[in-house]
Every structure is written in structure tokens, then in C-alpha cells.
C-alpha beads as a LAMMPS data file, in Angstrom:
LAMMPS data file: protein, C-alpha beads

170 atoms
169 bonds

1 atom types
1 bond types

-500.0 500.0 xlo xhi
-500.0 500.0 ylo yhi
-500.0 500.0 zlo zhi

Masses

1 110.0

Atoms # bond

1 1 1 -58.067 -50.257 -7.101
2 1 1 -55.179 -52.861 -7.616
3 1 1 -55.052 -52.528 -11.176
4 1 1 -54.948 -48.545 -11.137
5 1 1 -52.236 -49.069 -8.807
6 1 1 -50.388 -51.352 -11.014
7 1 1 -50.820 -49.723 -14.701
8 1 1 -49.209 -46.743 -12.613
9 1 1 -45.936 -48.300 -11.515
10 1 1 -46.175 -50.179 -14.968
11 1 1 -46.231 -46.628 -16.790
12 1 1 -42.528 -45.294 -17.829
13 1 1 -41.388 -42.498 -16.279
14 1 1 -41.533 -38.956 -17.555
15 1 1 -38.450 -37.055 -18.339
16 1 1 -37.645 -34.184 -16.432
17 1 1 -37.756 -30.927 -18.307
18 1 1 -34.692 -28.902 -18.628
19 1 1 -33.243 -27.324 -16.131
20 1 1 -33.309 -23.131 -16.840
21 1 1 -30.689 -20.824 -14.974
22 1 1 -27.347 -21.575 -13.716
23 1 1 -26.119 -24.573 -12.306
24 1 1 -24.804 -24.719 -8.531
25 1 1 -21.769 -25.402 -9.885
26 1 1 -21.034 -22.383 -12.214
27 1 1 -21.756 -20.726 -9.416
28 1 1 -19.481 -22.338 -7.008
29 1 1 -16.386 -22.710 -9.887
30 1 1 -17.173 -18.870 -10.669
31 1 1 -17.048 -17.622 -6.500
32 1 1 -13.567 -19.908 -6.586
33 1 1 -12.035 -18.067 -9.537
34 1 1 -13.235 -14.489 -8.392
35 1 1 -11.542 -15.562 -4.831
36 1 1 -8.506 -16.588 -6.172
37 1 1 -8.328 -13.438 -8.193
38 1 1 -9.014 -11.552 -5.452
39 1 1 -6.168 -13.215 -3.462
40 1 1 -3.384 -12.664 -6.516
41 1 1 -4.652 -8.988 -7.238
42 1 1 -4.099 -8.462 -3.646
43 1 1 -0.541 -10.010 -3.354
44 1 1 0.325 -7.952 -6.615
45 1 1 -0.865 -5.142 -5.047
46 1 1 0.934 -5.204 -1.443
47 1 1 4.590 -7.633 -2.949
48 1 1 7.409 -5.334 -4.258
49 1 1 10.755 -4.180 -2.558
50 1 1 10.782 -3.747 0.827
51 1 1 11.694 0.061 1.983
52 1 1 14.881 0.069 3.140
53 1 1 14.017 2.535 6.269
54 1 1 17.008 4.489 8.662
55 1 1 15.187 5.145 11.691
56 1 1 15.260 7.955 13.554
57 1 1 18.446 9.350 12.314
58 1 1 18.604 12.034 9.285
59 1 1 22.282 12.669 9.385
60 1 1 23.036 9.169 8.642
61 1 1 20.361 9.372 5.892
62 1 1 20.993 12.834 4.322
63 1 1 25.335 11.506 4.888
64 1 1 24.242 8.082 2.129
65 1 1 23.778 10.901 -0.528
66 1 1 26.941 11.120 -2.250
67 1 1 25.308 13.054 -5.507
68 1 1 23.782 16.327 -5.226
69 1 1 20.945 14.385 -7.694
70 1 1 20.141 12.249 -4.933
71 1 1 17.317 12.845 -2.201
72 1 1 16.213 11.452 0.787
73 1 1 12.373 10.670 1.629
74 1 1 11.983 11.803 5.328
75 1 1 8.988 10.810 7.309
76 1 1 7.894 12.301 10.393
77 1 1 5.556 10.979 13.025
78 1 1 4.148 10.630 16.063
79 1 1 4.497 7.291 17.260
80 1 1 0.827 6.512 18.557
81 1 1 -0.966 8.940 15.944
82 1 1 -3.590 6.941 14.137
83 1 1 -2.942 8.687 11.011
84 1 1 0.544 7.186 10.859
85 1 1 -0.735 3.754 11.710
86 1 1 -3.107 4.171 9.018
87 1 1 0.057 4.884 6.570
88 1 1 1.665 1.950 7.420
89 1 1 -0.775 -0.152 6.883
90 1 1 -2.094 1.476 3.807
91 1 1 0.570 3.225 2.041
92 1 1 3.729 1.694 3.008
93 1 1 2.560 -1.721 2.439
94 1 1 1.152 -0.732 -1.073
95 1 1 3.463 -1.076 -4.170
96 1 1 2.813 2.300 -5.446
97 1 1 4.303 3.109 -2.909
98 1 1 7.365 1.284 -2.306
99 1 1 8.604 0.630 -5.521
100 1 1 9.274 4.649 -6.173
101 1 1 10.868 4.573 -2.623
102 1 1 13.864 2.158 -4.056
103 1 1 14.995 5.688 -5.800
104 1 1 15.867 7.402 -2.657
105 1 1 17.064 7.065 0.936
106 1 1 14.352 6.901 3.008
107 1 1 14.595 7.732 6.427
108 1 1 11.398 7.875 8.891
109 1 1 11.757 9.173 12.488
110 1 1 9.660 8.914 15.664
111 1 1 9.090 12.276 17.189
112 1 1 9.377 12.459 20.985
113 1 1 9.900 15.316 23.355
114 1 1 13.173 15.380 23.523
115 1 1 15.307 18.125 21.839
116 1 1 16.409 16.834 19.070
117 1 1 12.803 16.014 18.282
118 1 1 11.447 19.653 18.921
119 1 1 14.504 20.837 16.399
120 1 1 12.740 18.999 13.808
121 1 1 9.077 20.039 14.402
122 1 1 10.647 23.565 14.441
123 1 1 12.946 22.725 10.933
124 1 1 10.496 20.991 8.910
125 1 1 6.964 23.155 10.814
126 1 1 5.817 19.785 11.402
127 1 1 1.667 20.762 12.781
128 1 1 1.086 16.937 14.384
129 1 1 0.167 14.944 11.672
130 1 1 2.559 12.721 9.645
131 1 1 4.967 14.725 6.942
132 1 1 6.325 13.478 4.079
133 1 1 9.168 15.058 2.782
134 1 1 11.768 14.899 0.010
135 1 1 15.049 16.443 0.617
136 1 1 18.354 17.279 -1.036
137 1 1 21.535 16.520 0.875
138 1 1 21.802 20.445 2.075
139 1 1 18.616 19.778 3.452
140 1 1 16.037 21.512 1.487
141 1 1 12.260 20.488 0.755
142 1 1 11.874 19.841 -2.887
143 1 1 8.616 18.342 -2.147
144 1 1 6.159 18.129 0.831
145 1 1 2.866 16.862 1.887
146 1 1 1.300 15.844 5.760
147 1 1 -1.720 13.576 7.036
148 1 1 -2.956 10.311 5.735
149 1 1 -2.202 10.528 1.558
150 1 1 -3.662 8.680 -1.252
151 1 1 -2.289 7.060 -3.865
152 1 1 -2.689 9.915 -6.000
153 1 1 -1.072 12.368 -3.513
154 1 1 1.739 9.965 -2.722
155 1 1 2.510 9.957 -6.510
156 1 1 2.483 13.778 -7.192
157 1 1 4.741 14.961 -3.758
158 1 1 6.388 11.856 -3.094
159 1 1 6.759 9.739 -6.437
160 1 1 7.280 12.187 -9.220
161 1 1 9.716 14.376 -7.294
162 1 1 11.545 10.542 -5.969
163 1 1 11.515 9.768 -10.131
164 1 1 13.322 13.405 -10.911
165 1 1 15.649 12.623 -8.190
166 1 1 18.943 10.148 -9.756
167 1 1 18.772 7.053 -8.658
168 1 1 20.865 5.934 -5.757
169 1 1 21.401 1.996 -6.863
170 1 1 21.275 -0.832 -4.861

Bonds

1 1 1 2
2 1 2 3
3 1 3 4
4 1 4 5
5 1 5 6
6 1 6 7
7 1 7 8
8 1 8 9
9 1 9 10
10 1 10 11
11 1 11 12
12 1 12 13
13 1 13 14
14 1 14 15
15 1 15 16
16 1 16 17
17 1 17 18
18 1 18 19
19 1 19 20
20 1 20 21
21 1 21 22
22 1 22 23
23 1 23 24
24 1 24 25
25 1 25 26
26 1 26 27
27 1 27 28
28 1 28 29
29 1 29 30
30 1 30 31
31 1 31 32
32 1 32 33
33 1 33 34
34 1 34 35
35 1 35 36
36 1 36 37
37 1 37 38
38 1 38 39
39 1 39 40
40 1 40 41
41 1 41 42
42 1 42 43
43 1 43 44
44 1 44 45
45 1 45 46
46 1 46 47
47 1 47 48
48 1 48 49
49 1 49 50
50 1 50 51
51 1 51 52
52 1 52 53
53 1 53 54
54 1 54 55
55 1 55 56
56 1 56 57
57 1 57 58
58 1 58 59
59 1 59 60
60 1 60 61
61 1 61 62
62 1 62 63
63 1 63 64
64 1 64 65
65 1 65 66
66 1 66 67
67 1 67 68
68 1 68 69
69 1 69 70
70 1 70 71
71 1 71 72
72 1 72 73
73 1 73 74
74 1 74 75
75 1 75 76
76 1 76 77
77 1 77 78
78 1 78 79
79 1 79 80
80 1 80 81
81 1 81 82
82 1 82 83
83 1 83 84
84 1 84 85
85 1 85 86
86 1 86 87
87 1 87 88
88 1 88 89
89 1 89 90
90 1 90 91
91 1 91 92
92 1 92 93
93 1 93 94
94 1 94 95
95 1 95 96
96 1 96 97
97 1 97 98
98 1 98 99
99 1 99 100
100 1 100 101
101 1 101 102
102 1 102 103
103 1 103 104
104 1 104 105
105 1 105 106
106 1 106 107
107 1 107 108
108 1 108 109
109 1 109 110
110 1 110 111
111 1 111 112
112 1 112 113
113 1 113 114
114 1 114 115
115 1 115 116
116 1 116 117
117 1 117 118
118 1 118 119
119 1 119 120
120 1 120 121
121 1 121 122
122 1 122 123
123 1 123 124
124 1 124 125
125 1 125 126
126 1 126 127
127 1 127 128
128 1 128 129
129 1 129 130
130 1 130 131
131 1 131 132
132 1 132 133
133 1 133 134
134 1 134 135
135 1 135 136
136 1 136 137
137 1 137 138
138 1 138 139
139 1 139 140
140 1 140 141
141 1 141 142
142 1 142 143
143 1 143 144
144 1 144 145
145 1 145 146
146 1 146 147
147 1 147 148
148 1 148 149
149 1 149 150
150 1 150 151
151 1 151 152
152 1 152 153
153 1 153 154
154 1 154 155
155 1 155 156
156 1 156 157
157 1 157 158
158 1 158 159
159 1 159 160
160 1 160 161
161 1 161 162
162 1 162 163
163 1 163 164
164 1 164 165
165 1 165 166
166 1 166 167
167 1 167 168
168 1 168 169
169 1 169 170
């Protein structure tokens, strides 16, 4: 039994066939890249200029239009709705959003119960859910749309009518 023992160890070794598939690597240098992609189509997506907001106070908004071209994008909330938390973390944070907001004045008030608040609700026939409006200096809607919006509805009530609008400059 020695010698079948030795002629083994004596025998060269085999090569190992091929591997077939894809190696661990590829796999881990491909999950990398499609991270990092991930991570830059994100930043692209939510970077741009910040919007420029005059809270709670129209007058001073509607009183930076010195053109009658010029308009100002009014948004009304409630402060603890959840639909308005879900716009500012989804909408205003979004560049498709904020870049067509550098157009306009853009004014965003908190509706209470005081007075001034109710005048509003009354004005604008805010129904409880966020309103987006765009507004010419005297104070009329050129464009209007409520609840939680989607791209697409941000660009046809809030973008296109912000793009008609003359810009207002820095």
C-alpha cells in the first residue's frame, strides 16, 4: 500500500478547469459603480439653487414685484399637514423644482387661526390641503393647483406659468 501511496503524491497535479460565470469581483466592482451612480444621480437630482422663501408675509412678497411681468409663487399650508411635509421633502428639495422657482418670488405661509390667516383661506378658497399658486402683483391667480403634486403637475401649474412670467434677476 506504500507504493500506491507514493506514485500518488509522485503524480503532477491536474489543472483546474476554467472557471464559467462571473467572477466575485465583477460583481463587487459592478455593485460599487451602480452605488456610486446611484449616489451622484441622487445629488444631481436634489443640488440646485436654494428657494429663496418670504415666510408668512405676501405683502412683502407681492411689494418685490416691481414689473407687472413678474409673479410671485405663493404656498399655503397647514403647518402639521402631512401632505405639506411630504412637499418638502419631495418637491422642494427636487431640482425640478427649484430651479424654475429662481424666476419668481416665492413666498410660502403657515396658516393658523388667526385672522389674517382665515382672510387667506377665504381669498385664495384654500379646502385644507397645500395650494400652490402663481400670482401677479394685483393679486390674481394665473395658475393654481392643491395637495401633494408630481413632477409633472409642478411643471404644468407651477413651472410653465413661472417660465412665462419675466424673470426677476438675482
Amino acid at each position: 500500500m506504500s507504493e500506491n501511496s507514493s506514485s500518488d503524491s509522485a503524480a503532477p497535479a491536474e489543472p483546474l478547469p476554467p472557471r464559467k460565470g462571473v467572477s466575485a469581483w465583477a460583481v463587487v466592482v459592478f455593485l460599487a459603480l451602480l452605488g456610486a451612480l446611484l449616489v451622484i444621480n441622487q445629488v444631481a437630482a436634489t443640488s440646485g439653487p436654494p428657494i429663496r422663501w418670504i415666510e408668512n408675509d405676501l405683502d412683502a412678497a407681492l411689494a418685490r414685484l416691481s414689473d407687472p411681468g413678474h409673479r410671485v409663487f405663493l404656498y399655503l399650508y397647514e403647518p402639521n399637514d402631512p401632505v405639506h411635509a411630504r412637499n418638502e421633502r419631495e418637491v422642494f428639495r427636487q431640482r425640478w423644482a427649484r430651479t424654475p422657482l429662481t424666476r419668481v418670488v416665492c413666498c410660502r405661509i403657515a396658516l393658523g387661526s388667526d385672522a389674517a390667516s382665515n382672510r387667506l383661506r377665504v381669498e385664495f378658497n384654500y379646502q385644507g390641503k397645500p395650494l400652490f399658486l402663481i400670482l401677479t402683483k394685483s393679486r390674481v391667480v394665473t395658475s393654481r393647483t392643491e395637495g401633494a403634486v408630481t413632477e409633472k403637475e409642478f411643471y404644468t401649474y407651477v413651472t410653465e406659468p413661472a417660465n412665462r412670467a419675466r424673470s426677476i434677476g438675482p
